[in-house]
C-alpha positions, 0 to 999 in steps of 0.5 A, a space after each residue: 541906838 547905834 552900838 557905839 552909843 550902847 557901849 558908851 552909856 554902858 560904860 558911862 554907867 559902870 562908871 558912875 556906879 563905879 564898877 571896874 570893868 575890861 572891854 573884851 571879845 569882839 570889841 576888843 580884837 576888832 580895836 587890836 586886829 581886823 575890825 568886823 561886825 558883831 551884835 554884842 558887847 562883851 565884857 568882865 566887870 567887878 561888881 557888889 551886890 550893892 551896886 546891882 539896883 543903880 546899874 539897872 536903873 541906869 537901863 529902864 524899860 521899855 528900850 533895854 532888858 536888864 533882870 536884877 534877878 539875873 544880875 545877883 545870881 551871876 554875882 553869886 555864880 561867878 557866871 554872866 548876865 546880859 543887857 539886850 537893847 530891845 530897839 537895836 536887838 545888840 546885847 551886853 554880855 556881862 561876865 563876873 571877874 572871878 577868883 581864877 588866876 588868868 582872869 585876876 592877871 587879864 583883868 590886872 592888865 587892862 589898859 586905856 585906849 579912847 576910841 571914837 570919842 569913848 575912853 574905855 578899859 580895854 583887855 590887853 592884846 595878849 589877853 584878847 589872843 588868849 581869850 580868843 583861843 580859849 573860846 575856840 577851844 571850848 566851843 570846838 573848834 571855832 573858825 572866828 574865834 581863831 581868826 581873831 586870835 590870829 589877826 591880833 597876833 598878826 597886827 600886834 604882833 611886835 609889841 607882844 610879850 611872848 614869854 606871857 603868852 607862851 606860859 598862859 598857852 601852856 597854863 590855860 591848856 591852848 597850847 595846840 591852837 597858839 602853834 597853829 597860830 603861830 604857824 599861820 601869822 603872817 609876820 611882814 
């Protein structure tokens, strides 16, 4: 099953269990900036323990892995949970929408876009740069977490509301990384 086909069925179910839910990540940038190649989905979702059974349903042995146990204990932990398609070897990342005010305001300000046929909630591009610079941040520097960043800035960057990324810069404690990107945007 091509990525593509994944993602489509995993929102189709999110969607029939009726779980919110944000594409973001790699998927997100590569839609709002420089498209490139990456083996996992990555998403923030909205989900009660009520609707853990039918998601799992939804991904059955033996061409998917999806532990319920896990499921529940990111619930309980605000962490993640992943969906490996055992055939194709592309994974799910699962991330739980916490209490934590950027992830309610990212979260708040998702949008439609259909790409390829698939309608899909979608992370703002201002949110995607932030995201991107946080996780450069936290994993030390990242080169492609930063290149994302940046290309969405670059492709975006006249719809973007700076005033928002300038406050979240400075909340979220990236500031450093949003003028080195700033500084490297090649604005035509």
């Amino acid at each position: 099953m091509p990525q593509q086909e994944l993602l489509k069925k995993v929102i189709k179910a999110l969607e029939d269990a009726k779980l919110e839910y944000m594409v973001t990540g790699s998927v997100a940038s590569s839609l709002q900036g420089e498209p490139r190649s990456t083996h996992d989905i990555d998403l923030v979702i909205s989900v009660q323990k009520s609707a853990v059974k039918k998601l799992v349903k939804a991904f059955p042995p033996p061409d998917f892995h999806l532990d319920e146990e896990s499921i529940l204990d990111a619930i309980d932990k605000k962490g993640m949970f992943n969906l490996i398609n055992i055939r194709e070897g592309d994974k799910v990342d699962f991330w739980i929408l916490t209490n934590e005010p950027f992830d309610k305001s990212r979260f708040s300000r998702k949008y439609e876009e259909e790409v390829m046929g698939i309608k899909m909630q979608v992370s703002s591009p201002e949110d995607t740069i932030l995201m991107k610079l946080k996780w450069a941040k936290l994993s030390g520097g990242s080169e492609k977490q930063f290149t994302d960043a940046l290309r969405v800035y670059e492709v975006q960057s006249e719809k973007l509301d700076r005033e928002y990324l300038e406050s979240w810069a400075r909340e979220l404690n990236i500031e450093s990384l949003w003028r080195r990107l700033l500084a490297e945007a090649e604005i035509k």
